[in-house]
KEVEXKE-348379 format. One line per field, with one value per residue (C-alpha): z, x, y. Coordinates in nm, 4 decimals, decimal comma, padded with zeros to 6 digits, always signed. Layout:
<atoms>
zz = Z  ...;
xx = X  ...;
yy = Y  ...;
</atoms>
This chain:
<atoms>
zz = +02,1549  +02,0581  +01,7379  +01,4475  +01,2115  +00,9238  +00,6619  +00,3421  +00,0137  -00,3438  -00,6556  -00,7534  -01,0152  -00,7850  -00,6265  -00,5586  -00,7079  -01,0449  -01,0312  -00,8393  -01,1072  -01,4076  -01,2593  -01,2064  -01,5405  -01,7125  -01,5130  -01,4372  -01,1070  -00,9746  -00,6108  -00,5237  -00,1371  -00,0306  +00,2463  +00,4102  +00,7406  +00,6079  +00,5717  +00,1682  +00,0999  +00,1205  -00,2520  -00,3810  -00,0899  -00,2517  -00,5674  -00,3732  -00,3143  +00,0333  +00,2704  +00,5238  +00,7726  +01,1328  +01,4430  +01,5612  +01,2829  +01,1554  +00,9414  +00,9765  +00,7192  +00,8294;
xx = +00,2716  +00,6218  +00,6198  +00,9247  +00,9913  +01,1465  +01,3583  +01,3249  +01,5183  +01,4029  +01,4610  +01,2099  +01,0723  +00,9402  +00,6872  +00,3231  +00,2146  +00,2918  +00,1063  -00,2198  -00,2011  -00,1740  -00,4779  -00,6716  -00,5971  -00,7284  -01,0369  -01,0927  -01,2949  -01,5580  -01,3883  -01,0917  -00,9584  -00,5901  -00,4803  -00,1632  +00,0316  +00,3674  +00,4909  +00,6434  +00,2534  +00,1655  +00,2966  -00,0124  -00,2881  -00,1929  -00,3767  -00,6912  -00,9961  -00,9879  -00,6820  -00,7854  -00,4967  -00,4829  -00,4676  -00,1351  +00,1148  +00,3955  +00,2094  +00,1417  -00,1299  -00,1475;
yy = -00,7346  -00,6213  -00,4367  -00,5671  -00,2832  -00,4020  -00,2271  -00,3661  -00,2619  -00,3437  -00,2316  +00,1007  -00,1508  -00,4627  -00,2038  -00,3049  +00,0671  -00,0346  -00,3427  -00,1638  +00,0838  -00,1702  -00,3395  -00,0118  +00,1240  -00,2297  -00,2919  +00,0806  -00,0476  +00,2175  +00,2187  +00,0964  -00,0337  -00,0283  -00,1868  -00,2420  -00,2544  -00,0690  +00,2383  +00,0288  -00,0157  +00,3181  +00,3923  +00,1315  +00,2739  +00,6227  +00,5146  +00,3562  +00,5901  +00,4280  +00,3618  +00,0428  +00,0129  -00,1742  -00,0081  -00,1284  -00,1039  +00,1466  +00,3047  +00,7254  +00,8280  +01,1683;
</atoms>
């Protein structure tokens, strides 16, 4: 499988983090999950308790 690494440029604003963190902070859930398969998603599976990512993807946790 070739792997496509895209570049993607938004505005700071249109960010998933905000929205995770608007939802956390009005259901205040007991455990939260974040998953994602980008290094741009790793700003919303910051704010998780738990970081789910696939095998295979351009994503570095460490």
């Amino acid at each position: 499988m070739k792997m496509i690494t895209l570049l993607p440029y938004f505005p700071h604003f249109l960010n998933k983090k905000f929205a995770v963190a608007y939802l956390i902070e009005e259901y205040k859930p007991i455990l939260t999950l974040g998953a994602g398969d980008n290094i741009s998603d790793l700003d919303f599976m910051n704010l998780a308790d738990f970081k789910i990512v696939p095998k295979k993807v351009p994503v570095t946790l460490g």
